[in-house]
C-alpha positions in Angstrom: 86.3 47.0 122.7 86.0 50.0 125.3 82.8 50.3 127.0 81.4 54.0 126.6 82.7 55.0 129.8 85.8 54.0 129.2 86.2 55.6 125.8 84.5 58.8 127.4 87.2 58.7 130.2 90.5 57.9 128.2 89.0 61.3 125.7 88.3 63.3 129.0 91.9 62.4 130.3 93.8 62.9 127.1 96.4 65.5 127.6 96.7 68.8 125.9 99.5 70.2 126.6 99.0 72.5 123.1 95.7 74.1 122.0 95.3 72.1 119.1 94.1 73.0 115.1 91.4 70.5 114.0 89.6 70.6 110.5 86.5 68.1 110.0 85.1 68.1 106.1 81.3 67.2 106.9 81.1 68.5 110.3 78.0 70.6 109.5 75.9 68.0 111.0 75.6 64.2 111.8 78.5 62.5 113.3 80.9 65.0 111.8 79.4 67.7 114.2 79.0 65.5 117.3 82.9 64.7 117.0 83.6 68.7 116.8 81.4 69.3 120.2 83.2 67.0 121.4 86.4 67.9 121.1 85.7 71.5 121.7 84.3 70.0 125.3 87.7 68.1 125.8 89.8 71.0 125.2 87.7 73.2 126.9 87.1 75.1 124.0 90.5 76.2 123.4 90.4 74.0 120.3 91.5 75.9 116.7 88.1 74.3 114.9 87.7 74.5 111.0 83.9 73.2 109.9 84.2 72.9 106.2 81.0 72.0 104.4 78.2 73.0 102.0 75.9 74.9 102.4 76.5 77.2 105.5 74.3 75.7 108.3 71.6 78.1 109.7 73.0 77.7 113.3 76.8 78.5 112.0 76.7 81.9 113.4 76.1 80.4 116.9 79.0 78.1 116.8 82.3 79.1 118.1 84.2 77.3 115.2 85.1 78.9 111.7 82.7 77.7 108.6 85.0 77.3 105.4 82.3 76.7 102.4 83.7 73.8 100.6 81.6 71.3 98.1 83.4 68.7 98.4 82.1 67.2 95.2 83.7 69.9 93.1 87.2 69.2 92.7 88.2 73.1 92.3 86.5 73.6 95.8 88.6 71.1 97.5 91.8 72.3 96.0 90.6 76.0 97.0 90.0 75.4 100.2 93.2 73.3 100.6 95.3 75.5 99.5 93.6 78.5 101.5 93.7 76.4 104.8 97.4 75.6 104.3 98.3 79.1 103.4 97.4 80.2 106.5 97.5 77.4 109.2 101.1 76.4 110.6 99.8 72.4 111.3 96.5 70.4 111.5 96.6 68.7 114.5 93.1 66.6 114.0 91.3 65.6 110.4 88.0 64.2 110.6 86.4 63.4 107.5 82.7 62.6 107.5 81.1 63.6 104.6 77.3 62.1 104.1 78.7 61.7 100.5 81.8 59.2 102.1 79.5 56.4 102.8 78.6 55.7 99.3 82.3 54.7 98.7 84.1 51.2 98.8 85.6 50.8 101.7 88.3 49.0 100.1 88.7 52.1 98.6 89.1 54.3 101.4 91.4 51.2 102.9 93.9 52.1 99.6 94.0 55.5 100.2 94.4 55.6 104.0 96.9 52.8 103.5 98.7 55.1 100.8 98.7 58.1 103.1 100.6 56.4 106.0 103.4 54.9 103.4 104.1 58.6 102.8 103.9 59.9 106.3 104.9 57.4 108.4 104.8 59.6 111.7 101.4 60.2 111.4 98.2 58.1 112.7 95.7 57.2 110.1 92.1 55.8 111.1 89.2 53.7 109.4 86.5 53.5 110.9 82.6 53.1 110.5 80.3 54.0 113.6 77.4 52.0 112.5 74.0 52.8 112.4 73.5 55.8 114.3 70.7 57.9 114.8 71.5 61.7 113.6 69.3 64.7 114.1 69.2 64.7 110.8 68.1 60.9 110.5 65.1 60.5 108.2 64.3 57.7 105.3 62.5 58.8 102.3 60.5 56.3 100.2 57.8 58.7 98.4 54.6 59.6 99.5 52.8 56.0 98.7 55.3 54.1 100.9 55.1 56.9 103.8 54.0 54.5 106.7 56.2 51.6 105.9 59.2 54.8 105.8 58.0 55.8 109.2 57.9 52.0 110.6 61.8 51.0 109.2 62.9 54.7 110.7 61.3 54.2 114.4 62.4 50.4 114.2 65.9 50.9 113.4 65.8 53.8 116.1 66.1 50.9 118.4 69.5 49.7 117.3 71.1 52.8 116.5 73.3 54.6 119.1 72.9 58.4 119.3 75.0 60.2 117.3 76.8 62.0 121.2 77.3 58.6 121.6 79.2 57.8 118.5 81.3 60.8 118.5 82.9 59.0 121.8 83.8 56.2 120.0 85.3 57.9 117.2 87.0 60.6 119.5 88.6 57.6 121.1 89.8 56.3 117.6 91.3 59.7 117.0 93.1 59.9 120.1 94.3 56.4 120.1 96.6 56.0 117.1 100.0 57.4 117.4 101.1 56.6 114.1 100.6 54.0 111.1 97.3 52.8 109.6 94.5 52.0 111.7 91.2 49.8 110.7 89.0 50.2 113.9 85.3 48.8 114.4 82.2 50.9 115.1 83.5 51.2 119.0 86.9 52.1 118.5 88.3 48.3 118.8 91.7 47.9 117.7 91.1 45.4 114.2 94.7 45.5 112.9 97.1 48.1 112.4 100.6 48.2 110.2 103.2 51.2 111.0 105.9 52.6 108.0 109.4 52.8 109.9 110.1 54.6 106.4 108.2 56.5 103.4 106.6 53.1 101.4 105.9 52.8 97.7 103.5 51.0 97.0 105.2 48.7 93.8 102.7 47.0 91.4 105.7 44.6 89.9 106.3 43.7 93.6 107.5 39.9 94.1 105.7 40.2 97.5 103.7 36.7 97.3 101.2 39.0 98.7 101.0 41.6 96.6 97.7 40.8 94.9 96.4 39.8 98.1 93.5 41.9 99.7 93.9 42.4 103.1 97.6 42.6 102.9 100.2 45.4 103.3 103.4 45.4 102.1 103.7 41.7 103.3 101.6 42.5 106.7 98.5 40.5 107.3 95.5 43.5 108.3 92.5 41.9 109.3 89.9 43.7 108.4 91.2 45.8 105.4 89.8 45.3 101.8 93.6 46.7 100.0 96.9 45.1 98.8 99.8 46.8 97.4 98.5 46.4 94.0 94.7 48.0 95.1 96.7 50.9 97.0 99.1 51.6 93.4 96.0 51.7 91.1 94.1 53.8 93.3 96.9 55.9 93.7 97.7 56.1 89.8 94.0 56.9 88.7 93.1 59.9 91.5 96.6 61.0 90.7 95.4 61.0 87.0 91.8 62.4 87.9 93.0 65.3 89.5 95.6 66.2 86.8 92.7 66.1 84.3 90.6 68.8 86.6 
């Protein structure tokens, strides 16, 4: 895995020959913003940067970004602001999604779906990755007022083993900047787990005689160390959000 120096020097040296559009859903605080400060520093601020979140931060009017108001747990915001942001933007160079809400998924889950996503576009670079514990500005445990002190003992203990979260926005920069294209499962440092690249649009086929098929941790016939799908997982993930959203 790349030592933090190295990660910050492969971001610093990553060339720009563009001045490139990034959007990042949960970059209001946390990791999410430490990843859009950091890219803004890479590019010199020449970055296109698109903060969508809910609410509007207090220090929003500071930034030099635009803030898009999106709750990302109301379907009819998402598909608002989607539709507004490709309306009006000619290419997204950069996604970063990093919700608070995300954590509470499966990660096989979010395996299926970035699995699915490369199938469909093989040309682009699709990334899974989990920085850890990390200590946010934001960081604060809440057990009610009874268990106050032992709240303040678990927060300052695991303040020890938690990186910053300047420090994790290296690491996942790094993971961004990596991939060039496929599906990517990464650890908390940006190591390389496994990866698995389309040559050609994929469907994922649930009657598939792939001995594999019902295997987790296997795509389309390709061992991914690491990853919690199969070809079956990433079909009935695909099926039921398709169905989801049509009943929206």
């Amino acid at each position: 895995m790349p030592a933090l120096a190295t990660a910050k020097s492969f971001n610093a040296t990553f060339p720009f020959d563009y001045i490139p559009v990034a959007v990042f859903p949960g970059g209001t605080s946390g990791v999410g913003q430490a990843i859009a400060e950091a890219l803004a520093r890479y590019t010199n601020g020449a970055a296109q940067k698109i903060i969508a979140g809910f609410p509007k931060p207090k220090g929003a009017p500071d930034w030099k970004h635009e803030f898009v108001s999106c709750d990302a747990t109301i379907m009819a915001d998402v598909r608002a602001t989607c539709a507004a942001l490709v309306a009006r933007l000619p290419h997204i160079n950069f996604l970063s999604f990093a919700a608070l809400k995300g954590m509470g998924y499966s990660p096989g889950l979010n395996d299926a779906m970035l699995a699915s996503f490369a199938s469909q576009h093989p040309d682009i670079a699709f990334t899974h990755i989990h920085p850890g514990l990390v200590r946010e500005s934001a960081f604060h445990i809440e057990f009610g007022w009874f268990l106050a002190p032992l709240a303040w003992l678990v927060q300052f203990t695991l303040s020890f083993f938690a990186i910053s979260q300047e420090e994790a926005a290296q690491y996942l920069i790094y993971a961004l900047f990596a991939g060039e294209r496929g599906i990517f499962i990464r650890s908390p440092k940006g190591e390389g787990i496994s990866t698995h690249a389309f040559e050609t649009p994929y469907k994922f086929n649930p009657d598939s005689k792939l001995p594999t098929a019902h295997k987790a941790g296997y795509l389309s016939g390709v061992q991914m160390k690491g990853s919690n799908g199969s070809d079956v997982t990433v079909r009935e993930v695909v099926k039921y959000t398709e169905k989801k959203v049509s009943q929206q």
